[in-house]
N, C-alpha and C positions, 0 to 999 in steps of 0.2 A: 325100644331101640329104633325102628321102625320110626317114630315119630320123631327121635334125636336126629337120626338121618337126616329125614326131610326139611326139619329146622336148619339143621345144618347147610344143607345144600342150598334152599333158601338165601342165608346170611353170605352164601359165596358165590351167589349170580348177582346179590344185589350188590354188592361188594367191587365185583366185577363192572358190574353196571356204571357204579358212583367214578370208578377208576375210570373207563370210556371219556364218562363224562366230563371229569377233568382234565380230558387231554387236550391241549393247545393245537389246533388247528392253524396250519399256514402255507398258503399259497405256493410259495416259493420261495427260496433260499439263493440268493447268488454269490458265489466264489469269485475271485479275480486272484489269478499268479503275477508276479510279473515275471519280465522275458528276460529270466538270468541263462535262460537255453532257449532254444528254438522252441517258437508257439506249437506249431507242429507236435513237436519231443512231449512238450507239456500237457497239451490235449490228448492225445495217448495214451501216457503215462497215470493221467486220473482220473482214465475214459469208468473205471469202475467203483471210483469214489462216492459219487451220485447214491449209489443203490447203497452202500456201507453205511453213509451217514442218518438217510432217510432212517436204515433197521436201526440205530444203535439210537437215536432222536427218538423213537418209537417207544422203544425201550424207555427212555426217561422223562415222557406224559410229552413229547410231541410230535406230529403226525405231520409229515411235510410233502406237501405232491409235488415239490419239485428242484432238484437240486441243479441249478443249472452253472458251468463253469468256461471262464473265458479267460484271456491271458492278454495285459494290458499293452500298451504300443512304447510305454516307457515304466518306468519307474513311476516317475510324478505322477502319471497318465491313473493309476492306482490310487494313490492317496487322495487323486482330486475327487474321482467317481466317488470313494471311500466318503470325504468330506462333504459330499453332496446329498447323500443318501444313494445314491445310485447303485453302490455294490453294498455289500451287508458283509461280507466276509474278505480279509484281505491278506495275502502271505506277502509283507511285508520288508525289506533289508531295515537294520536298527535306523540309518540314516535317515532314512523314507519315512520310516515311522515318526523320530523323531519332527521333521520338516512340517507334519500334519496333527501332530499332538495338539490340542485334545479333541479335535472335530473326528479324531479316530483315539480307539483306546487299545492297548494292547492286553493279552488273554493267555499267550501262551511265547513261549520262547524254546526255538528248536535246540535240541541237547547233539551234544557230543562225545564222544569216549573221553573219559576225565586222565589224568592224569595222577600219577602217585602222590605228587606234590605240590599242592596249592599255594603254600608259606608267600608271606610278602618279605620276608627275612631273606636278602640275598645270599647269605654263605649256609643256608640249608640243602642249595640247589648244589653247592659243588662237591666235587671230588668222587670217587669209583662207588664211593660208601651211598651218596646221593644220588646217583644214576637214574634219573630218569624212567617210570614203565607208564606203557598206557594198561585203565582200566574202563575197559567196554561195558562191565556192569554196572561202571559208574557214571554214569551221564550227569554231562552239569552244562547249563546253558550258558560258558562263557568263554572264554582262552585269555591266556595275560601274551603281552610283550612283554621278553627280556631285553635286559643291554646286558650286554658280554664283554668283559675283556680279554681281548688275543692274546698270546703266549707271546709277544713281542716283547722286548725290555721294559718302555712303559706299564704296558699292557699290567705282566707279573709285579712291578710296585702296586698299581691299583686293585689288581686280584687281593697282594697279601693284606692291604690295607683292611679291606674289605673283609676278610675271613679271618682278620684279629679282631672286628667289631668296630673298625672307626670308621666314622662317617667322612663321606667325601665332601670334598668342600668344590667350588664353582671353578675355583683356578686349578684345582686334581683335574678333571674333564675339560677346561678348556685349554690344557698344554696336550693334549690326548687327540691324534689324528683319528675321526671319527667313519666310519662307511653306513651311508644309512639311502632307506627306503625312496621312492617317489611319493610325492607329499600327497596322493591318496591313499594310500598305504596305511592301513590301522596298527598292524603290528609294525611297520616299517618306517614310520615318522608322527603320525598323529597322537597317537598313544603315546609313544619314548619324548614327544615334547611338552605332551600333559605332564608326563611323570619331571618331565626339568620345571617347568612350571611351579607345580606344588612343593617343589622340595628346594627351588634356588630362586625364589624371590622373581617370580615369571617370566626367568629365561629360557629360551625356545632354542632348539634343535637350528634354527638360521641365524642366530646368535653366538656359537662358536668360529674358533679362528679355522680349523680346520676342519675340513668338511670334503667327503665324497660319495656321491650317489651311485648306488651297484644294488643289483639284482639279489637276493640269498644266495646264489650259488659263487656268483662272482665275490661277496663278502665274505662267505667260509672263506673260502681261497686265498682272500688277501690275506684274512687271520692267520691263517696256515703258514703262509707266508711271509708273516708277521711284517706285512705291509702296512697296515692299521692298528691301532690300539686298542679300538671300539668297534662292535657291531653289533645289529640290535635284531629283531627278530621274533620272531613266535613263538609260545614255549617250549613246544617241541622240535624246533629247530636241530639241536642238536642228536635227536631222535635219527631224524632225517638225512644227516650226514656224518652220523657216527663213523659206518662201514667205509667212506669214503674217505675221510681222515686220515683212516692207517691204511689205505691204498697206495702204493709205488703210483709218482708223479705222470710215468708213462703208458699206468692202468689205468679200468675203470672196475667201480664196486658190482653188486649185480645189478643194480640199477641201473647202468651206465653213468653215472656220478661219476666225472675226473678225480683218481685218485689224488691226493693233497700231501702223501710222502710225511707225515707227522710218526712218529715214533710211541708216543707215551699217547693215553686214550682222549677224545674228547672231554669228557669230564674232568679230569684232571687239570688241563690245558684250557680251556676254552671256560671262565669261570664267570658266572652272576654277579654283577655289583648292584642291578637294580633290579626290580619288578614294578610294571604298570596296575594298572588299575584294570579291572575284568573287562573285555573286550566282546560285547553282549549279541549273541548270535542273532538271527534271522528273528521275526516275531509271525504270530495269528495275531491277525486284529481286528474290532468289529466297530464299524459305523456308530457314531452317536450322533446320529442325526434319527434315527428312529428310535423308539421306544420300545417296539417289538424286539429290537435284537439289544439294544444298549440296557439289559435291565439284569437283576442278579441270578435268577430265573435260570433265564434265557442261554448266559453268559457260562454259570456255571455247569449247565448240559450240554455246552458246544465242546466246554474245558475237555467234560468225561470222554464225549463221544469218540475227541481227536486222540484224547490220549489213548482210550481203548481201541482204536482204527490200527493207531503204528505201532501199539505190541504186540500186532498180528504179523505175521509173514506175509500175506496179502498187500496190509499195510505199510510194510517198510519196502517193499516194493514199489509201491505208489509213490512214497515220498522220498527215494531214490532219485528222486529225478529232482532233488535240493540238495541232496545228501545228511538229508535229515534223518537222523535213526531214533531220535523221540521226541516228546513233546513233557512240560513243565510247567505249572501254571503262573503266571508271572505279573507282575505291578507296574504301575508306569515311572516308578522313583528307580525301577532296576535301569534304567538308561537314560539318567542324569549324565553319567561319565559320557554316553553316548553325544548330549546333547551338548558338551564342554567341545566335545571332538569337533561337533559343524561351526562352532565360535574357532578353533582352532584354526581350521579348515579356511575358513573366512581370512 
């Protein structure tokens, strides 16, 4: 027994040893945020990132003396360092990302509270039976733009259409007074004119006869109001100003949202003709201009590390300050629609 022991213990120092031995060794690691908040708020906020990434890298065979982290002067300011070699790590917006594709690669895509209903099928989204819930345990790295039609007269022809299954045709929408987003607006104009795009022969949202640009809250409104026909939005839009809808004209909900005096519920009222294409959140992305970090190795222990960092409480603390609540590992084909949008944009 005695002897089984000591063999034993043996096999698991040398065992030990061979593991040491193949740990990857690296200097240093650098981070770049960009300044969607103040650098200040940022530096702060992942003052204790450093030490988290270092233990969990350690963890999966590599030893880093140094995580060091800085917050760029712009957007592009990011993707150039990133394209240069100069940063190794980068928290990227999809746009950004795209602009730099493929001298950066992306690795991960920050997640969201998903929603009950994903369907591209627009009459799944309507009515009390369809009601909209968020689900927090379901994270998914993307959100759609809806178009909606108001309870207007129009408006209800195009609803019914739509929720007997026929398709709308380019002259249904172009007789249709539309309120839509400023044309950086992902779910407010870029998205809702990809989706005219694909579906009517590459007509764009600036290609209707009627047209008016309003803020979300001023577009509930006009809905309400059945000033508009059409109005386009986020998916959870209607989430948002449910409680407001059936607010008296000269209240407000608890959120102070202008009550909007509608009688019958959002859902019922305010019904889906279309859904966008997935609207691809924030990314991680790493430098391909080195080899050290651009490899599958490398790439897939940074995947683990981040993702193990924010389903800690520690962690989702830290990347609060994106309002990022998880991470996903993700492809560079997930933000083609992304990369449609900056031609749109254009």
């Amino acid at each position: 027994m005695k002897k089984f022991l000591a063999l034993l213990l043996a096999a698991l120092m040398l065992m030990g040893c061979t593991a040491m031995a193949d740990s990857v060794k690296m200097d240093k690691l650098t981070f770049q945020f960009v300044p969607s908040k103040d650098a200040d708020v940022i530096i702060t906020s992942t003052k204790n990132l450093p030490e988290l990434v270092k233990a969990e890298m350690a963890k999966l065979g590599y030893e880093i003396g140094e995580v060091e982290i800085s917050v760029s002067t712009n957007y592009e300011a990011c993707g150039e360092a990133m394209s240069s070699g100069a940063i190794d790590v980068g928290w990227l917006p999809a746009g950004t990302y795209c602009l730099f594709s493929p001298e950066v690669d992306v690795i991960l895509t920050a997640t969201r509270a998903g929603l009950s209903n994903d369907s591209t099928d627009p009459k799944t989204w309507n009515g009390d039976a369809n009601k909209t819930v968020g689900l927090s345990e379901n994270q998914v790295g993307f959100y759609r733009s809806l178009i909606y039609a108001a309870p207007s007269e129009y408006g209800k022809v195009l609803a019914a259409k739509v929720n007997a299954g026929e398709a709308l045709t380019w002259e249904d929408l172009n007789k249709a007074t539309w309120a839509i987003g400023n044309t950086s607006s992902s779910a407010g104009y870029i998205y809702p004119t990809m989706w005219l795009m694909e579906n009517y022969d590459g007509k764009k949202l600036s290609d209707l006869e009627n047209v008016v640009q309003l803020g979300y809250a001023d577009a509930f409104a006009q809905a309400a109001a059945e000033q508009v026909d059409i109005i386009v939005c986020y998916a959870d839009g209607r989430r948002d100003y449910e409680a407001a809808w059936n607010t008296a004209t000269n209240s407000a909900d608890a959120t102070g949202k202008t009550g909007m005096g509608r009688t019958d519920t959002i859902w019922n009222e305010l019904n889906v003709i279309g859904v966008t294409a997935g609207i691809y959140n924030d990314t991680v992305a790493v430098t391909a201009a080195k080899p050290e970090i651009h490899n599958p190795e490398f790439i897939n222990a940074l995947q683990t590390a981040l993702i193990n960092i924010i389903s800690t409480e520690e962690g989702k603390a830290i990347f609060a300050v994106y309002s990022h609540e998880g991470y996903v590992r993700a492809v560079d084909s997930d933000y083609d629609a992304a990369r449609t949008a900056l031609t749109v944009v254009k």
